[in-house]
ZAZA-292931 format. One record per residue: residue in three letters; z negated, x, y negated of N, C-alpha, C in turn. Coordinates in pm, whole numbers, padded with zeros to 5 digits, always signed. Atoms other than C-alpha are relative to their C-alpha. Layout:
REM ZAZA-292931
ALAZXYZXYZXY;...
***
This chain:
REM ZAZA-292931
UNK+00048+00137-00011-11786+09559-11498+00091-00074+00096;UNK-00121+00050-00132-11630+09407-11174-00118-00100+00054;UNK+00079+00104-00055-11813+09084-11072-00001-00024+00166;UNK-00012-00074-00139-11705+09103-10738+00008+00131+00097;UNK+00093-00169-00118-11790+09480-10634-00148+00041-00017;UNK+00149-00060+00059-12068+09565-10821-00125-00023+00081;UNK+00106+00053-00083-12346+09373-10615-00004+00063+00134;UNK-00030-00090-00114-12181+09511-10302-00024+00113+00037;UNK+00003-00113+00004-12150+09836-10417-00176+00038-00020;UNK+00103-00024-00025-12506+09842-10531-00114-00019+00159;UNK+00051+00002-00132-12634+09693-10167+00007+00118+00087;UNK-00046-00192-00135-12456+10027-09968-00124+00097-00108;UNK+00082-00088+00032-12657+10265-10224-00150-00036+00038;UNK+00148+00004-00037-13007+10112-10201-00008-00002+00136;UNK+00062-00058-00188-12986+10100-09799+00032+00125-00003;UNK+00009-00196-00034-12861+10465-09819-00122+00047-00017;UNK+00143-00071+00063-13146+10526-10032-00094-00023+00087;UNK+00141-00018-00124-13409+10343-09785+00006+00045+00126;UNK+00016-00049-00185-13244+10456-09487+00035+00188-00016;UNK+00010-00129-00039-13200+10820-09571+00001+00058-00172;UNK+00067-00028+00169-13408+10891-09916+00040+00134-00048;UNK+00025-00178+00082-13347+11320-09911+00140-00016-00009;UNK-00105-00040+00001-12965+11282-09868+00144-00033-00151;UNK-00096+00047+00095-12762+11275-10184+00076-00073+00000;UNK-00117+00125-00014-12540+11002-10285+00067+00057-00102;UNK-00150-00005+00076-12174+11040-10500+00060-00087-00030;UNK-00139+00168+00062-12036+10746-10701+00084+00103-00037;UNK-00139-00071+00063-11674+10829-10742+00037-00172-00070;UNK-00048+00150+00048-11574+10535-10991+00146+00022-00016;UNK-00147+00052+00011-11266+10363-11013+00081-00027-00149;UNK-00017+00019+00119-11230+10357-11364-00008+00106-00050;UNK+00034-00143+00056-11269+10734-11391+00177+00035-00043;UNK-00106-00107-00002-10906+10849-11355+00087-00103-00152;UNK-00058+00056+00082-10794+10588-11633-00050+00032-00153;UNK+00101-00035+00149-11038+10744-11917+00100+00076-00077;UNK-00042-00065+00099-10732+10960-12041+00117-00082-00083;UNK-00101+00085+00145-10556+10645-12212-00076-00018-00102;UNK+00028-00044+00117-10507+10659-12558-00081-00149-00059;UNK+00052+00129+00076-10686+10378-12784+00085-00077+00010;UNK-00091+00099+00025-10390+10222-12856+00020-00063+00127;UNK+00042+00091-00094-10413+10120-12498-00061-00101+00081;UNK+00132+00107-00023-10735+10033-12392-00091-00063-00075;UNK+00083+00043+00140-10859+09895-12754+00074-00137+00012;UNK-00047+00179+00003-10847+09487-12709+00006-00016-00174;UNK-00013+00018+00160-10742+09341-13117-00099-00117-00006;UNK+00095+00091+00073-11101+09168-13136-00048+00064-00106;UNK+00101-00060+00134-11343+09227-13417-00099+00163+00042;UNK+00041-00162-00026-11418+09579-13422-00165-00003+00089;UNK+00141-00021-00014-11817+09508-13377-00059-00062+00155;UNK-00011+00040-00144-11733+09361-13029-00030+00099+00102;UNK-00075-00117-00053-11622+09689-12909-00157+00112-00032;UNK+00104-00122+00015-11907+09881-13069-00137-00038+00048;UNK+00179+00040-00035-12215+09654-12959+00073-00008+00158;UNK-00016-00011-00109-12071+09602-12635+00116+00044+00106;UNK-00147-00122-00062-11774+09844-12545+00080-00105+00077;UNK-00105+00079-00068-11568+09576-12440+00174+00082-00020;UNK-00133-00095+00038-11223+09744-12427+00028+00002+00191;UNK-00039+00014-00122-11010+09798-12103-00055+00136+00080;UNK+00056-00142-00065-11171+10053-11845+00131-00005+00122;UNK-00035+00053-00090-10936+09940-11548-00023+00031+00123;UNK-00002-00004-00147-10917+09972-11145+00081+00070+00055;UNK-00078-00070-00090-10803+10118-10839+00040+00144-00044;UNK+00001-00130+00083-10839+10460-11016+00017+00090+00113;UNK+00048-00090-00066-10919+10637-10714+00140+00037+00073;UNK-00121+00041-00055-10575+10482-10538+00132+00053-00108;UNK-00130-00020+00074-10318+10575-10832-00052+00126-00080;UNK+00032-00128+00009-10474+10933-10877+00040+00024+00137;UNK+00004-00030-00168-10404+10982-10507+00124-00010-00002;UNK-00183-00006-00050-10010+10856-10471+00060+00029-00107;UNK-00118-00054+00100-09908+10989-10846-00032+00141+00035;UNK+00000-00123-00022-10076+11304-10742+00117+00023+00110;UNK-00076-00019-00068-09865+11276-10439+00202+00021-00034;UNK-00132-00030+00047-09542+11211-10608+00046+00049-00092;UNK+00007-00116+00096-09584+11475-10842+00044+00138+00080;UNK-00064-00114-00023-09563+11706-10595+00169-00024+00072;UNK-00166-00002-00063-09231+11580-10447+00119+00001-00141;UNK-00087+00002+00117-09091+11541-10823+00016+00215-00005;UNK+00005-00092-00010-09181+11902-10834+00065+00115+00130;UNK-00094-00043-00127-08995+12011-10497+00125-00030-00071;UNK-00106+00031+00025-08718+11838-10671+00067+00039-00172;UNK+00052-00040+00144-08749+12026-10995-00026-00032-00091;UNK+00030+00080+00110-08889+11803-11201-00154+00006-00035;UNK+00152-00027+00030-09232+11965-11334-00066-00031-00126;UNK+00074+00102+00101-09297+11843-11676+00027-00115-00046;UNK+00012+00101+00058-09344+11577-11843+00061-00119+00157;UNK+00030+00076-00087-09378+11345-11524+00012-00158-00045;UNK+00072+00130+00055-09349+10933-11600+00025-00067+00142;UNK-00008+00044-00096-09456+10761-11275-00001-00147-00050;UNK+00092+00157-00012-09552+10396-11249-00031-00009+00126;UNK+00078+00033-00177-09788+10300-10921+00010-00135+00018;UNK+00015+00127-00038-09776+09972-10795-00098-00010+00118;UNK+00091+00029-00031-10116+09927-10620-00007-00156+00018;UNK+00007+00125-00040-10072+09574-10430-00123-00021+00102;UNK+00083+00037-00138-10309+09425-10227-00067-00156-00007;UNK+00094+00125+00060-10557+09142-10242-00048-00020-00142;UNK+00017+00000+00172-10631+09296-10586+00076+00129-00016;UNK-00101-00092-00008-10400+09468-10758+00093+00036-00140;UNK-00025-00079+00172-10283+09677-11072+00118+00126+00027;UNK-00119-00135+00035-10006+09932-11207-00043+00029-00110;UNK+00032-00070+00102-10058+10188-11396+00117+00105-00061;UNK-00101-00080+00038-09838+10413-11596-00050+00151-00004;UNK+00030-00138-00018-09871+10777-11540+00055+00141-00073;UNK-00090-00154+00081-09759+11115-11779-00037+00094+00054;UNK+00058-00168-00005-09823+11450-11666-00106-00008+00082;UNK+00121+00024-00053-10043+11301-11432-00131-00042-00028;UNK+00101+00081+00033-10273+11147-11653+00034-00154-00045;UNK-00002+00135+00002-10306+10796-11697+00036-00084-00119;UNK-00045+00024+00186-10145+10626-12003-00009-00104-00040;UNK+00014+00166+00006-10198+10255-11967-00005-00022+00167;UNK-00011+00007-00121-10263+10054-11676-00043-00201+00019;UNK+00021+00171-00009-10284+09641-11586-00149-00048+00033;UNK+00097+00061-00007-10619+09563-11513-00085+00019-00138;UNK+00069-00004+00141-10889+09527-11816-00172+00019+00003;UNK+00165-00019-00072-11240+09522-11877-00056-00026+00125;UNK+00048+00001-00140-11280+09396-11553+00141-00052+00083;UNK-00130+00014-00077-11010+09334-11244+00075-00093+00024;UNK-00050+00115-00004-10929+09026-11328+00161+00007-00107;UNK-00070-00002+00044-10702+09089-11583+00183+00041+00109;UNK-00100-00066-00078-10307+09215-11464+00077-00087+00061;UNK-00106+00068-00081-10067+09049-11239-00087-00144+00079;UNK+00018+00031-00122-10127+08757-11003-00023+00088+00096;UNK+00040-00082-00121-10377+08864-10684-00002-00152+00084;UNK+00009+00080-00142-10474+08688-10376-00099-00122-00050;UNK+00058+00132+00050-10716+08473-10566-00069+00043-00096;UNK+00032-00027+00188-10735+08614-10915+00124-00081-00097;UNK-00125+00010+00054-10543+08447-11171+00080+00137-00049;UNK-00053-00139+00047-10456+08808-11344-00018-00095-00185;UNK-00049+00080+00170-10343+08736-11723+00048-00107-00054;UNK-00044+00118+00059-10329+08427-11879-00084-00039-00172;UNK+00049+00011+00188-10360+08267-12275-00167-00028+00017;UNK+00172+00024+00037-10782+08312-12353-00021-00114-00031;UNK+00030+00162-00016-10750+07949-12437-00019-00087+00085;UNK-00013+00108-00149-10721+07798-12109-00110+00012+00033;UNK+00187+00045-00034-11079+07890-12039-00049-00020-00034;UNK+00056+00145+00075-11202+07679-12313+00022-00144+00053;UNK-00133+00159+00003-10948+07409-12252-00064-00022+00153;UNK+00040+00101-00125-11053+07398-11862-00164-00014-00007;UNK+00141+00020-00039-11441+07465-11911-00035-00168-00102;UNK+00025+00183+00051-11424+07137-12133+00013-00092+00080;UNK-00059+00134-00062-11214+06939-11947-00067-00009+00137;UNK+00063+00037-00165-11415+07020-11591-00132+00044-00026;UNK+00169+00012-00032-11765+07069-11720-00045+00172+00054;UNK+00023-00157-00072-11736+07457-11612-00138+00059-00087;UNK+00074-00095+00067-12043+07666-11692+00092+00148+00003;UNK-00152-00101+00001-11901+08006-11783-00016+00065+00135;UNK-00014-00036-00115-12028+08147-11420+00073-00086+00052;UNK-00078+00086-00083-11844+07873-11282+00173+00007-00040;UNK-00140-00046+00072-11542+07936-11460+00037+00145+00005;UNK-00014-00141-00052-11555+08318-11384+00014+00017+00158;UNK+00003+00003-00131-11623+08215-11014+00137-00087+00012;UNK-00107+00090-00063-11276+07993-11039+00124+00088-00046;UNK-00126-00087+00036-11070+08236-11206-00006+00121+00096;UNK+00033-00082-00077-11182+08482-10958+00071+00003+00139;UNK+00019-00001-00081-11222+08327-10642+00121-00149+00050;UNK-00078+00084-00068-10985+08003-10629+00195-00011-00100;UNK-00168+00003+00073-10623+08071-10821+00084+00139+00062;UNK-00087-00076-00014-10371+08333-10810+00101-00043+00150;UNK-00068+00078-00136-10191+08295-10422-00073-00105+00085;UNK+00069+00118-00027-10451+08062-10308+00008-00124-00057;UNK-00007+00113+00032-10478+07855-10574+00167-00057-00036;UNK-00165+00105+00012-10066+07819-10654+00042-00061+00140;UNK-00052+00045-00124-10003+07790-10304-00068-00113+00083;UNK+00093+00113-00087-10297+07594-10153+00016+00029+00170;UNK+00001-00021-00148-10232+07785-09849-00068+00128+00054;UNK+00094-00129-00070-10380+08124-09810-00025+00133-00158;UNK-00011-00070+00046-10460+08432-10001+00086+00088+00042;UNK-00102-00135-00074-10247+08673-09771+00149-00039-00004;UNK-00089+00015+00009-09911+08745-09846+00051-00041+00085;UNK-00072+00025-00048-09823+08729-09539-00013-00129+00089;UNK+00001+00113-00030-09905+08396-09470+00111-00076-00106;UNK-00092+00095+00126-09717+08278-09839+00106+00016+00035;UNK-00162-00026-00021-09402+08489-09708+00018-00061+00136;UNK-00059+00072-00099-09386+08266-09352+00029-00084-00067;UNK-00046+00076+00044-09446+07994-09544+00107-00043-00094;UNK-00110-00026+00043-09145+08072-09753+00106-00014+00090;UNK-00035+00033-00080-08990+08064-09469+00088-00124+00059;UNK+00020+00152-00054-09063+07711-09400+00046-00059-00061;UNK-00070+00105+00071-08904+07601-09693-00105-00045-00079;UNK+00109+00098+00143-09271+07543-09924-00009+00051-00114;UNK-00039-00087+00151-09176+07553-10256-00140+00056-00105;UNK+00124-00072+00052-09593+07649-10348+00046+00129+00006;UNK-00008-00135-00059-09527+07952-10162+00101+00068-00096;UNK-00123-00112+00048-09231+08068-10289-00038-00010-00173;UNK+00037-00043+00135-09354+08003-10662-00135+00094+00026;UNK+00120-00109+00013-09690+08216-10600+00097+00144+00030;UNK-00070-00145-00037-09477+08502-10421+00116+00071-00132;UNK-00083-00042+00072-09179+08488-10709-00080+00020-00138;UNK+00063-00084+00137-09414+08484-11028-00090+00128+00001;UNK+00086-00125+00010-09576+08783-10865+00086+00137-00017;UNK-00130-00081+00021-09237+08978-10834+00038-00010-00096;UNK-00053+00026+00197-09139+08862-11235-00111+00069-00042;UNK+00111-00084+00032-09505+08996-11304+00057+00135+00004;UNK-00028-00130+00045-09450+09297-11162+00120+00086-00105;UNK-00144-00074+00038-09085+09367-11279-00034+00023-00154;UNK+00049-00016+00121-09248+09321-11631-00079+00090-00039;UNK+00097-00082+00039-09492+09546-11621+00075+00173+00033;UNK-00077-00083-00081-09224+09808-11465+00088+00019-00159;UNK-00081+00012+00136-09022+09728-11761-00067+00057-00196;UNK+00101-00043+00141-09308+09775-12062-00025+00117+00021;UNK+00012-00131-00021-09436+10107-11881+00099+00087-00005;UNK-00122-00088+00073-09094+10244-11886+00025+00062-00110;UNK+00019-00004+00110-09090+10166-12249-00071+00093-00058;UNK+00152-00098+00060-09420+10339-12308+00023+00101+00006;UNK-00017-00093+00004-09323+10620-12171+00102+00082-00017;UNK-00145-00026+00047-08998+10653-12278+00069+00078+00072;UNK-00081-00049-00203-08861+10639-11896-00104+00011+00085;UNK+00036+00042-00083-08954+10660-11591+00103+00105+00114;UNK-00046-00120-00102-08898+10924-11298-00045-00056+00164;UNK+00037+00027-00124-09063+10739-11003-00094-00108-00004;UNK+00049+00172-00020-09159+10379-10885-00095+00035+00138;UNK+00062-00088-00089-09466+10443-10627-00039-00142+00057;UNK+00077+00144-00128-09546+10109-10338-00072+00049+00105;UNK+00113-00002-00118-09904+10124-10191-00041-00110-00020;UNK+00045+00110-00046-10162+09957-10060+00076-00129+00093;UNK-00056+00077-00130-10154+09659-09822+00154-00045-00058;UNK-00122+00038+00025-09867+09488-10009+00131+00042-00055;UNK-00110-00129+00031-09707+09761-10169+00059+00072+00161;UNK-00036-00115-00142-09700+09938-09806+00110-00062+00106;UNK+00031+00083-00110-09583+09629-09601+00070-00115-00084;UNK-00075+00115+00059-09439+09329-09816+00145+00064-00013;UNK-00130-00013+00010-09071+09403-09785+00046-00064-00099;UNK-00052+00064+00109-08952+09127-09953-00094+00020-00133;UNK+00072-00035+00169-09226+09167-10284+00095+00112-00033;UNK-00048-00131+00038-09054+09515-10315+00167-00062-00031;UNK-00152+00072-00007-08677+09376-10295+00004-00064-00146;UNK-00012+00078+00132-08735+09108-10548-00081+00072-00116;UNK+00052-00091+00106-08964+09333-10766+00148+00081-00068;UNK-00094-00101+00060-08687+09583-10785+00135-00080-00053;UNK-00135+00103+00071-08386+09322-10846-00002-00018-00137;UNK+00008+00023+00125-08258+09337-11172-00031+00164-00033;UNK+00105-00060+00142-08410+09688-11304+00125+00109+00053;UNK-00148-00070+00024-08017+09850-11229+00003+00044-00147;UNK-00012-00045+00146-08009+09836-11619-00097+00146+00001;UNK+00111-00098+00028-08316+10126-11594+00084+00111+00090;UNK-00084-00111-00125-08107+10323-11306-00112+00003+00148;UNK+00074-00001-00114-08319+10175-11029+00070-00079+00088;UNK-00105+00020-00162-08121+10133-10658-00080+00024+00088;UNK+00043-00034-00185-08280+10055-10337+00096-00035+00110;UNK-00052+00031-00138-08155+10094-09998-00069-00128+00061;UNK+00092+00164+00017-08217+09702-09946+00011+00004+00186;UNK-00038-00010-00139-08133+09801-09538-00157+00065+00009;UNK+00105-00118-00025-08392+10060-09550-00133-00035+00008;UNK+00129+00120+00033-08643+09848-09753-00066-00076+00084;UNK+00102+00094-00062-08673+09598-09523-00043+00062+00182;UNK+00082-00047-00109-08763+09821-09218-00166+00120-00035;UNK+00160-00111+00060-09055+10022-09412-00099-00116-00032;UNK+00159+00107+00002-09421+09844-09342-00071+00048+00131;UNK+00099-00007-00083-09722+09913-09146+00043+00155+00082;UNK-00031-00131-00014-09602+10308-09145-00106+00084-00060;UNK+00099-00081+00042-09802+10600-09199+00089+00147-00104;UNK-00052-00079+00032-09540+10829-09345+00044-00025-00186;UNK-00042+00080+00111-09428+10844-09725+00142+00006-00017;UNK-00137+00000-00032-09032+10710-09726-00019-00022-00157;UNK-00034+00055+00127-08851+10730-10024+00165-00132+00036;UNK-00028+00099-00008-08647+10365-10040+00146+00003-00155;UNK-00136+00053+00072-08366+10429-10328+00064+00079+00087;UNK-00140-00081-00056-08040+10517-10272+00005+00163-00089;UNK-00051-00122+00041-07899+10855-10312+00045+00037-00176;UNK-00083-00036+00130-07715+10806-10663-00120-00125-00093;UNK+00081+00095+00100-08069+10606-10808-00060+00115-00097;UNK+00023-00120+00094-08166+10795-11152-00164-00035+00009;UNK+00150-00008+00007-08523+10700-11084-00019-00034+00161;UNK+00038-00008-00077-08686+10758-10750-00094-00141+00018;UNK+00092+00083-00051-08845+10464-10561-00065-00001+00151;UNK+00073-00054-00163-09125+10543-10244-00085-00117-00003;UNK+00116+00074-00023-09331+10370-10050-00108+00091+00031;UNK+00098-00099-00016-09633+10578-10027-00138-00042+00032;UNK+00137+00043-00048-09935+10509-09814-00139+00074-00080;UNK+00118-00056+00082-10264+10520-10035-00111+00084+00086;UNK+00096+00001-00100-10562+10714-09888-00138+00050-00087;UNK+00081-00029+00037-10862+10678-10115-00144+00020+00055;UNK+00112-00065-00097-11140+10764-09835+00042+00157+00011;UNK-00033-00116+00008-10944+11091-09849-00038+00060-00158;UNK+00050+00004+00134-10995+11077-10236-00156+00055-00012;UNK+00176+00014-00016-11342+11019-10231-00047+00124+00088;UNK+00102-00056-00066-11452+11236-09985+00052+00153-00056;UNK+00023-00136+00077-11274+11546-10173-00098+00006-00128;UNK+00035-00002+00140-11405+11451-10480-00125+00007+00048;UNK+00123+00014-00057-11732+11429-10325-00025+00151+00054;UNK+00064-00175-00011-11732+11767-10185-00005+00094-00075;UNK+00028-00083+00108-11681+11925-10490-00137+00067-00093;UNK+00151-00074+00065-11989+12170-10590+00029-00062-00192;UNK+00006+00008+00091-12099+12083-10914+00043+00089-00110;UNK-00046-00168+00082-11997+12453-11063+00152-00032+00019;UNK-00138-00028-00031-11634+12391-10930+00046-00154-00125;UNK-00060+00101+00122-11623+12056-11145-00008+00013-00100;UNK+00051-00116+00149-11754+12226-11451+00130+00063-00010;UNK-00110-00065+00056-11460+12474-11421+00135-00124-00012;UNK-00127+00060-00014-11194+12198-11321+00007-00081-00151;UNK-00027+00075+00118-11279+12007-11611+00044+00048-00115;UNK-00036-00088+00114-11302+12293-11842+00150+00032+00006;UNK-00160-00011+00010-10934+12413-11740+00084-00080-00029;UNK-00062+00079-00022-10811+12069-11785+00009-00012-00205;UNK+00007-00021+00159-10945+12077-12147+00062+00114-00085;UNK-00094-00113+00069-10797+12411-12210+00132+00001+00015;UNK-00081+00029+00033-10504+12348-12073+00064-00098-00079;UNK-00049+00151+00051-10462+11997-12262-00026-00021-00123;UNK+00049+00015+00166-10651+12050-12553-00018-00149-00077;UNK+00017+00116+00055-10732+11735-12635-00139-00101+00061;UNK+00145+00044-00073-11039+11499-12568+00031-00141-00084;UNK-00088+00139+00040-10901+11115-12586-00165-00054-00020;UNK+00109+00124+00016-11287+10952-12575-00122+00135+00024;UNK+00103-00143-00006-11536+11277-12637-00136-00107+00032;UNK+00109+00032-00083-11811+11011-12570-00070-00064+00122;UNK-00046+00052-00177-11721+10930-12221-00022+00165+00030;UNK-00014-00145-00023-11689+11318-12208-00123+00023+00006;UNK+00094-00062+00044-11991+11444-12331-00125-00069+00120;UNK+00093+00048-00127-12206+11190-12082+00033+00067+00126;UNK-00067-00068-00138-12023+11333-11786-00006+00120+00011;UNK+00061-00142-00042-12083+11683-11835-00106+00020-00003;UNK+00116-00022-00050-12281+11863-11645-00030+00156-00104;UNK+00047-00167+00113-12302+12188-11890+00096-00042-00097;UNK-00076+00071+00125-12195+12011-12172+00057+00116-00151;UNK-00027-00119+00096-12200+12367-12381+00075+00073+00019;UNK-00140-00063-00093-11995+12529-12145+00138-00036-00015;UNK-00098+00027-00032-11738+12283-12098+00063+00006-00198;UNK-00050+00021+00172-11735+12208-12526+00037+00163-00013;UNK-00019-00108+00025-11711+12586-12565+00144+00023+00023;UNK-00154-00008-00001-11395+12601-12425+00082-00069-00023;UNK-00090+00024+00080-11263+12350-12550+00017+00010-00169;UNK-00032-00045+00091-11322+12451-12878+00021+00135-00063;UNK-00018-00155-00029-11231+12824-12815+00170-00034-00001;UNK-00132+00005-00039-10914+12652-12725+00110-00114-00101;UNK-00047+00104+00111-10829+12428-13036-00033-00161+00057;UNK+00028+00196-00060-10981+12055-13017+00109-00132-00053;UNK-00110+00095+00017-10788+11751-12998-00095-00131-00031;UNK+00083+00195-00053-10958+11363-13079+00096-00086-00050;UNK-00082+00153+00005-10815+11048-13069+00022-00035-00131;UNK-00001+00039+00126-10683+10910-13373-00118-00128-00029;UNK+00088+00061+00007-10914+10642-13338-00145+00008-00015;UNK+00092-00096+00061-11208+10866-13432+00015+00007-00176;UNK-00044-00054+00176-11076+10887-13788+00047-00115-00075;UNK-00030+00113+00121-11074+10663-14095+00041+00074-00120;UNK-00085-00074+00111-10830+10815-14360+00001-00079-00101;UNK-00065+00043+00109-10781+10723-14713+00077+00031-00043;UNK-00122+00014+00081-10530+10702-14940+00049+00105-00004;UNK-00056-00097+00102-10489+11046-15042+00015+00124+00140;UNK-00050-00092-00093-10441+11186-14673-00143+00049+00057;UNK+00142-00094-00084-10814+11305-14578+00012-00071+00110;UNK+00058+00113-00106-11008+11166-14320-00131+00065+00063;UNK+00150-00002-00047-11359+11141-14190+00036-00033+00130;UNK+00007+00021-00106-11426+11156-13867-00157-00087+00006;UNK+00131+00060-00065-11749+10921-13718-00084+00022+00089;UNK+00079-00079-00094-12011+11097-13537-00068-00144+00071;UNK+00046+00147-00076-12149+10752-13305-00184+00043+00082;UNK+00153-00002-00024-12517+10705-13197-00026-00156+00065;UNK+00054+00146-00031-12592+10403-12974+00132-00101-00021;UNK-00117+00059+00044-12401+10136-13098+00024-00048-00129;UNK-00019+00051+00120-12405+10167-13451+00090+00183-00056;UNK-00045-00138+00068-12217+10463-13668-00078+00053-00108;UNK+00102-00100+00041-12438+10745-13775+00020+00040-00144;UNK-00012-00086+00092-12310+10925-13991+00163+00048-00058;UNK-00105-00047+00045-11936+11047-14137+00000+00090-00082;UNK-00005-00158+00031-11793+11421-14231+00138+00029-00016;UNK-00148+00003+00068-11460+11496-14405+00014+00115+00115;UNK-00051-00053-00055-11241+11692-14179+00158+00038-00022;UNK-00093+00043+00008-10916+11862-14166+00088-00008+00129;UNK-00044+00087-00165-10649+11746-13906+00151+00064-00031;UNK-00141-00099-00021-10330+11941-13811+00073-00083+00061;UNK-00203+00037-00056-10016+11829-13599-00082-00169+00075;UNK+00029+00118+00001-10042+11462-13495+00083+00000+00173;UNK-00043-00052-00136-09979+11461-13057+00043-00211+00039;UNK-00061+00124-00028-09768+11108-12977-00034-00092+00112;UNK+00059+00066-00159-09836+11070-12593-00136-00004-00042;UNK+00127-00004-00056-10188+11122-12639-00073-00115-00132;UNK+00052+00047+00151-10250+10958-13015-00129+00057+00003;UNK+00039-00143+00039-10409+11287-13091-00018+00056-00138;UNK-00040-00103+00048-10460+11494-13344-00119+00092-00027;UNK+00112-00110+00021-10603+11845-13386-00075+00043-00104;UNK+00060-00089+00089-10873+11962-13575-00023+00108-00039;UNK-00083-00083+00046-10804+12195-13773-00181+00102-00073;UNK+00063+00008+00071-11128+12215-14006-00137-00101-00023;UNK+00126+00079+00041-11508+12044-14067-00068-00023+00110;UNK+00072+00004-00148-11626+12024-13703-00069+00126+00032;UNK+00010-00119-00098-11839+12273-13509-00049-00069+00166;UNK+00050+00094-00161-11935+12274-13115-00127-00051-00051;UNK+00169+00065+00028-12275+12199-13240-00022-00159-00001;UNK-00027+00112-00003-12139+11839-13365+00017-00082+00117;UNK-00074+00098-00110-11971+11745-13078-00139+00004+00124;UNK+00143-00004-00091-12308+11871-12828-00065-00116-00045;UNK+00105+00120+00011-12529+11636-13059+00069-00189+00021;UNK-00032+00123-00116-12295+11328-12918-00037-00037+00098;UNK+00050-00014-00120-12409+11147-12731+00118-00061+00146;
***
């Protein structure tokens, strides 16, 4: 749900479609590579029946962009012998713009929310602020709620604190100049990030590599400087010489110093490169990739996100339950005495419930395996 792509994005498909009807089209969504956070992530604390009539919950953004530069700095952690257990964070700046936290290469949390508004200060998003204020202003200015979606959108974040531009690099001359707008839009976006640098750490209990793309990640010198100031306590050191000559490069530099216990790069994004692998992928080759991903991982964080997406849905379930199944704890309502039912889902109401039993309990993933009361048959009739 993205109010500002969606319309867009639908315009390019229907002219594809009338201007060249036999030639297949490939959505690669942006919200794909974030499907393997756990509940406890992307589960907002409204009233459960929110969530089940209209899946409100966080899907987030720029998926395509922070699958692309953690894949990348996975393999340089791995040159440097550092092959499991991976904890990146991406910093994805631009006009819009999100971090995500990364394990093992899958996605573990990430700043944007049901839609891309949520997250940091952008170029003219507010990002996160108290759910009250858009009562409090649609009263006080008469807002309908499109009009109030079109102002949180389209006139706040560096536009509206500054009153001078959306582009950084107009806020950072004017910084310059001595306008104290500017320099508050540019510094609560550097406290943003450093916060969100700081919680993902947490989450993942550490942190192996700090990753700056996109336009302002690639190219804002100073954002990066003042982002990183302060996060010494974590064992993060940049070459602040180095820093400020990396922008509008094509290469990926790494930017700490020598004796920093966590790696910090700037790493140019390239999700047209993304896309167009993912796009060439035969349908048979994604079938196996998925299946190996399930066997190796054993686990299945949202089986009904899964189950829509496969294309041999018997196939891919086969192996993963050949290979011991994993579901979300959030699948399961336990009582007192240690059981627990799992919830077979139908639409948007709950079907039916089936005692199960449940083995080792998996931390990163808020997991656990079934052990007992399931067959593939169950999980096929999901829908």
């Amino acid at each position: 749900f993205a109010p500002l792509h969606t319309g867009a994005h639908l315009m390019g498909i229907y002219g594809c479609t009338e201007v060249m009807p036999t030639v297949p089209q490939v959505l690669v969504f942006d919200t794909a590579f974030h499907q393997t956070m756990p509940e406890k992530a992307y589960f907002y604390p409204l009233s459960y029946d929110m969530y089940e009539d209209y899946k409100i919950r966080r899907y987030g953004a720029h998926g395509t962009s922070h699958r692309y530069v953690s894949a990348i700095m996975r393999e340089i952690l791995a040159k440097e012998g550092k092959t499991e257990d991976t904890k990146i964070i991406t910093c994805h700046l631009g006009n819009g713009s999100s971090i995500s936290a990364v394990r093992d290469g899958k996605c573990v949390d990430t700043s944007m929310g049901l839609t891309p508004l949520e997250g940091v200060e952008m170029g003219t998003r507010c990002g996160s602020i108290d759910p009250a204020i858009v009562t409090f202003i649609m009263e006080k200015k008469g807002y309908t709620p499109a009009e109030m979606n079109d102002y949180m959108n389209k006139k706040c974040g560096f536009l509206g604190v500054s009153g001078i531009s959306s582009d950084s690099r107009d806020i950072e001359a004017a910084i310059l100049e001595g306008n104290p707008l500017a320099r508050r839009a540019a510094f609560t976006l550097a406290y943003q990030i450093k916060k969100y640098i700081g919680s993902y750490t947490a989450a993942m209990d550490g942190v192996d590599a700090i990753v700056w793309t996109a336009g302002m990640g690639e190219n804002n010198t100073e954002l990066r400087d003042r982002a990183c100031s302060g996060l010494e306590f974590f064992g993060v050191k940049i070459n602040t010489e180095l820093n400020a000559k990396i922008h509008h490069q094509s290469e990926t530099v790494e930017i700490s110093t020598p004796d920093s216990k966590v790696k910090v790069y700037v790493l140019p994004t390239n999700e047209e490169l993304m896309i167009a692998n993912l796009s060439a992928t035969t349908p048979e080759e994604a079938i196996a990739e998925l299946a190996k991903a399930m066997s190796d991982n054993k686990f299945i964080s949202n089986p009904e996100a899964l189950v829509a997406a496969a294309m041999d849905r018997e196939q891919i379930l086969s192996t993963a339950m050949g290979e011991g199944l994993w579901l979300s704890a959030g699948w399961f309502v336990f009582a007192e005495d240690g059981s627990a039912t799992v919830w077979k889902q139908g639409g948007n109401s709950r079907l039916s419930a089936q005692a199960v039993t449940l083995g080792e309990y998996n931390e990163n993933y808020d997991c656990y395996r079934v052990l007992e009361g399931l067959t593939e048959e169950d999980y096929i009739a999901w829908p």
